[in-house]
C-alpha positions in Angstrom: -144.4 31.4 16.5 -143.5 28.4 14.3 -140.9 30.6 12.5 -139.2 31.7 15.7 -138.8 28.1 16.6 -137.8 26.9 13.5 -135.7 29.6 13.5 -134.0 28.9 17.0 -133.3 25.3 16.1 -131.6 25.8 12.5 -129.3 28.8 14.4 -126.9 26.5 16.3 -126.3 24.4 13.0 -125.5 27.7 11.1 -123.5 28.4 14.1 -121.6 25.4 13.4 -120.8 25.5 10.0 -119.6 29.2 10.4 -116.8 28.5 12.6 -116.1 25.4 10.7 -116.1 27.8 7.2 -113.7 30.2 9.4 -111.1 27.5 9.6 -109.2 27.8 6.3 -107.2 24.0 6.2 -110.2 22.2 7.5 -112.4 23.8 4.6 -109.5 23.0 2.2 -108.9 19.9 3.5 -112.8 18.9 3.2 -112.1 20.0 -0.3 -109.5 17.9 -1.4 -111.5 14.8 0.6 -114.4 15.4 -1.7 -112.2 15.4 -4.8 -110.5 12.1 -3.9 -113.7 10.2 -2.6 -115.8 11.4 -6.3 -112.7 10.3 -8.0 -112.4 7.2 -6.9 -116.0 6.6 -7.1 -115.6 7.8 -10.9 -112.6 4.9 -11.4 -115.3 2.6 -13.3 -116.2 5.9 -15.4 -112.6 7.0 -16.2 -111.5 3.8 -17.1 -114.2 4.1 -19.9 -113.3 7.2 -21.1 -109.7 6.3 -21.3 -110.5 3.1 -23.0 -108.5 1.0 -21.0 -108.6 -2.1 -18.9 -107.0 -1.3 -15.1 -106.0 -5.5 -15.1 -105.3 -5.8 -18.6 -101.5 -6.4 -18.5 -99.5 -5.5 -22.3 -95.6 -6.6 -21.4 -95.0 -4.6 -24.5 -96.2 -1.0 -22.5 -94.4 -1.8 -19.4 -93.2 1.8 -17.8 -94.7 3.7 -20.8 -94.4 7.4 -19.9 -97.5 9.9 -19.3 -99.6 10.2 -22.3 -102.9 10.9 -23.4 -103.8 7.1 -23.2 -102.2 6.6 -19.8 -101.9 10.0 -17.7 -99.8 8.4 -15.4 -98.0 6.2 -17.2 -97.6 2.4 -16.7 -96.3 0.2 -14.4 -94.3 -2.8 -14.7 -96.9 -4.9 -16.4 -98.3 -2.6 -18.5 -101.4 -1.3 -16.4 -102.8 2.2 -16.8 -101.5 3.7 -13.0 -103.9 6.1 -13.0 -107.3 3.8 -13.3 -105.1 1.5 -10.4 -104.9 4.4 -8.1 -108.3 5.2 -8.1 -109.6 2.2 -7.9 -107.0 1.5 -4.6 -108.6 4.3 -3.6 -111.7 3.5 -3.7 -110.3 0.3 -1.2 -108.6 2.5 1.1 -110.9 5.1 1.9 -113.8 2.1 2.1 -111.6 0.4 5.1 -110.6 3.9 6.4 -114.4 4.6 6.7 -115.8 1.7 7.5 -113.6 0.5 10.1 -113.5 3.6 11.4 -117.6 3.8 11.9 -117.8 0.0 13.0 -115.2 0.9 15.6 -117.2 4.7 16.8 -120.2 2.1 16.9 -118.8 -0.4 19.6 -116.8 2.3 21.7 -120.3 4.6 21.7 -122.1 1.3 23.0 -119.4 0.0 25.2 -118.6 3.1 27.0 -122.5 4.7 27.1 -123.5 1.4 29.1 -120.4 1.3 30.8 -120.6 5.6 31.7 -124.2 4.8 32.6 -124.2 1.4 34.8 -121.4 2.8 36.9 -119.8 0.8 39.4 -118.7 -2.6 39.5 -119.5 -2.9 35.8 -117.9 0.5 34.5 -114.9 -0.6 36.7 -114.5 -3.8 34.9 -115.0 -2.6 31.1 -112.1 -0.2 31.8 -110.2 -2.6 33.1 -110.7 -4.4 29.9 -110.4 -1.5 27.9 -107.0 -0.1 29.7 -105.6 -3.6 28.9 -107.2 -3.5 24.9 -105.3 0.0 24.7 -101.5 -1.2 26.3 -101.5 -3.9 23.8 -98.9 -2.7 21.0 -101.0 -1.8 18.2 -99.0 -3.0 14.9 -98.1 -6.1 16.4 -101.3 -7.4 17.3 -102.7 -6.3 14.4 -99.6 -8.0 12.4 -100.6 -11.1 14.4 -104.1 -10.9 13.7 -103.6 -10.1 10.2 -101.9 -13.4 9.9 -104.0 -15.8 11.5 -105.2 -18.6 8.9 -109.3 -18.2 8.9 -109.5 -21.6 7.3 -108.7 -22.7 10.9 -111.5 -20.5 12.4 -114.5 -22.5 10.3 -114.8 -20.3 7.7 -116.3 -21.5 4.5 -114.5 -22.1 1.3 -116.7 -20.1 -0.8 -115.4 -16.9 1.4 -112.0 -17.7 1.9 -112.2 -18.1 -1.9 -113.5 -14.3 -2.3 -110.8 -11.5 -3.3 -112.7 -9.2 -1.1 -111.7 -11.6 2.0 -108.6 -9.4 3.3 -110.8 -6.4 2.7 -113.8 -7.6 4.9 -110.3 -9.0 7.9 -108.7 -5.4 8.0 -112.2 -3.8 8.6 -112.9 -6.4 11.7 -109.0 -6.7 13.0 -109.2 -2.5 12.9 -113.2 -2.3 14.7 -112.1 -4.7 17.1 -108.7 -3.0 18.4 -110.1 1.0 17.3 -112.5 1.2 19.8 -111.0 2.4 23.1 -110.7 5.6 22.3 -114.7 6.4 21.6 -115.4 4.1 24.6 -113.4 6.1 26.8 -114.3 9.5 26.0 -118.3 8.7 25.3 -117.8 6.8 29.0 -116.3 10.0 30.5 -118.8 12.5 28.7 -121.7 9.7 30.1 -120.8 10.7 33.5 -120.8 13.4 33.3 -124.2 14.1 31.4 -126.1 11.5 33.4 -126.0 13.8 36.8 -127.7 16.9 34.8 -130.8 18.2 36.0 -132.6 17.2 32.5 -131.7 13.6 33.3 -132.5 13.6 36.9 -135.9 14.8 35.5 -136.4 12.2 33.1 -135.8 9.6 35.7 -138.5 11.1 38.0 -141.1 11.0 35.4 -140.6 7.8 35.2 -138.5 7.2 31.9 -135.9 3.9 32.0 -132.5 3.2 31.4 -133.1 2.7 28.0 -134.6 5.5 27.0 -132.3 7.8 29.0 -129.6 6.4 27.2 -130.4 6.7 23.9 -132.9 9.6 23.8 -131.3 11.8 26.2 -127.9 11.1 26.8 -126.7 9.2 23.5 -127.9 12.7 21.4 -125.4 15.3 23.5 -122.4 12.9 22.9 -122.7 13.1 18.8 -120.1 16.1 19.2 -116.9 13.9 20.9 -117.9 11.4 18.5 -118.0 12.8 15.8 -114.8 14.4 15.9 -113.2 11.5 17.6 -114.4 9.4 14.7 -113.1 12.0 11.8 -109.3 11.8 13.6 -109.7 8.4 13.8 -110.0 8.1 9.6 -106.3 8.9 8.7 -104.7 6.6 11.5 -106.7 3.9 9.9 -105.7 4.4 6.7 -102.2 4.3 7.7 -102.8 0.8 9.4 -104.0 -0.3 6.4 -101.5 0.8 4.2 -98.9 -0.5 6.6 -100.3 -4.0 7.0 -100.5 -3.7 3.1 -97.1 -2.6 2.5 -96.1 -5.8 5.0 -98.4 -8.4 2.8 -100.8 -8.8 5.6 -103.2 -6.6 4.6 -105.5 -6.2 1.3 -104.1 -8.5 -1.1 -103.1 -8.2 -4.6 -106.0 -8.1 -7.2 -107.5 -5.8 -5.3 -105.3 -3.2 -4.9 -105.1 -0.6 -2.4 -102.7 2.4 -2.1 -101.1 0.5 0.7 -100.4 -2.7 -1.9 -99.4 -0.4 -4.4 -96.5 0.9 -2.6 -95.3 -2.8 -2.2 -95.3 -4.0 -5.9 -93.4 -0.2 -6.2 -90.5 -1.0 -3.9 -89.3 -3.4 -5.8 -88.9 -0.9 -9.0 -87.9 2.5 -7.3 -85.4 2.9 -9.4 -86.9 2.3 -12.8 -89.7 4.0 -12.2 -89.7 6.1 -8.9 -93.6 7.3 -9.8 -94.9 4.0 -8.8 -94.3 4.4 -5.3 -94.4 8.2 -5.3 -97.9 8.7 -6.2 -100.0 5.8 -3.7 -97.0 7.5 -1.1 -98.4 11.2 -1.2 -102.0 9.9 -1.8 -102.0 8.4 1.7 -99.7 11.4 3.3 -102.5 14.0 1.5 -105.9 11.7 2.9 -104.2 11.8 6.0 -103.4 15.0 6.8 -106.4 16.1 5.3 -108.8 13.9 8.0 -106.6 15.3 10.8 -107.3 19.0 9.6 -111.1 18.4 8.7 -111.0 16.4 12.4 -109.5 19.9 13.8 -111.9 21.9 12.0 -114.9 19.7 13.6 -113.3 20.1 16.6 -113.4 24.0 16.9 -116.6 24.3 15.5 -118.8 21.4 17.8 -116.5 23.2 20.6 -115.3 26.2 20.3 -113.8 26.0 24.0 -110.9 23.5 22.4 -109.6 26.8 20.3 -109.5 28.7 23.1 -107.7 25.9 24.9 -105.1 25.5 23.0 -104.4 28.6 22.3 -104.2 29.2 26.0 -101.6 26.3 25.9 -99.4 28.1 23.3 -99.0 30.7 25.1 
């Protein structure tokens, strides 16, 4: 009996993973993902190997062609652009990620009380919400990015951190990224909340706390999920954007969005500089959106008939 239940429960996951296998880019997409992320985990480790220093800046190499020593070549002062790369890497995915979760986290929260309260309440947050989402996006986060957090009463000691613009892109991003979680956990909560398994839970006594998050919170992690993973890539591209502008992660830290801005300035001497950060961010991209479609068809497999349908 245990076997046939154990059984049961693992056959939806297996379910899942076999329509996600069946989708060819998403599977090659997840590849390449896993081969950037253990790269740029492995910076420290191939900076080692090499025998090089990623700050350590020799006038004398400056734009020194691929070699053994430097795969990549050099840049204009001399520093290996591979080890820089991966270690801008290693920055971009972090924000892409981590703003990304930090902004699934408020939306879920925001639109699962919202979807559940109802009313006056649910009303009001979409108000607030509709308003969060017809602000101009680059703009605001422009505007944000260059707001002086000395001002706000922030201590020396972190203002005086190189990790500082790192830790503002992750907030400015949660802060402005959540509306679209919030409204599609907020619809999905109204939905669930009128099912006969919630109407059952209320009459057995169970509150609105424990409906929420043991019931209803459980049946959302589909949407979210896959709203979360096509969320990664537009991220990035904020990043890299606000980078590119100055207002993002600032220069020692580098980023691939950073990278492209010290490049601009030497396109012609040595076009590699900007090409390489530039298809990085086009391939992590891409690739999120693909792994995001891939999610999509197998959580749901009623979006591939969809669109499908649509095409034709």
């Amino acid at each position: 009996m245990s076997e046939t239940v154990a059984m049961a429960a693992e056959a939806p996951g297996r379910a899942v993973l076999g329509r996600f296998l069946r989708h060819r880019l998403a599977v090659m997409s997840a590849a390449v993902l896993g081969v950037l992320i253990t790269l740029a985990l492995l910076a420290p480790v191939i900076e080692q190997l090499l025998g090089i220093d990623a700050e350590a800046v020799d006038l004398f190499a400056r734009y020194a062609a691929p070699s053994s020593a430097h795969p990549l070549g050099t840049d204009e002062l001399g520093r290996d652009v591979l080890v820089r790369l991966l270690y801008g890497g290693q920055v971009s995915l972090f924000v892409g990620l981590t703003a990304t979760i930090a902004a699934a986290i408020i939306g879920t929260t925001i639109g699962l009380f919202s979807g559940y309260a109802g009313g006056r309440f649910d009303a009001f947050v979409m108000r607030v919400t509709d308003g969060v989402i017809a602000l101009p996006v680059l703009p605001l986060l422009i505007v944000l990015a260059a707001v002086d957090l000395g001002k706000l009463g922030f201590s020396e000691s972190f203002l005086g951190s190189e990790n500082v613009s790192l830790y503002r892109i992750v907030a400015i991003v949660a802060l402005v990224g959540w509306t679209t979680v919030a409204r599609l956990v907020r619809a999905s909560t109204l939905s669930i909340k009128t099912r006969p398994f919630i109407l059952a839970a209320r009459a057995q006594g169970a509150g609105a706390g424990r409906i929420m998050f043991r019931h209803i919170l459980p049946n959302l992690a589909s949407p979210i999920i896959v709203a979360t993973t096509l969320s990664v890539g537009n991220v990035i591209l904020l990043e890299s954007v606000l980078s590119f502008l100055g207002l993002g992660i600032q220069p020692p830290l580098p980023s691939w969005g950073n990278l492209l801005t010290g490049a601009q300035e030497t396109i012609w001497e040595a076009p590699g500089l900007a090409f390489y950060p530039g298809v990085l961010i086009f391939v992590t991209v891409i690739a999120f959106n693909f792994v995001g479609d891939g999610l999509q068809d197998a959580l749901d497999p009623r979006a591939r008939d969809r669109r499908a349908a649509d095409q034709h």
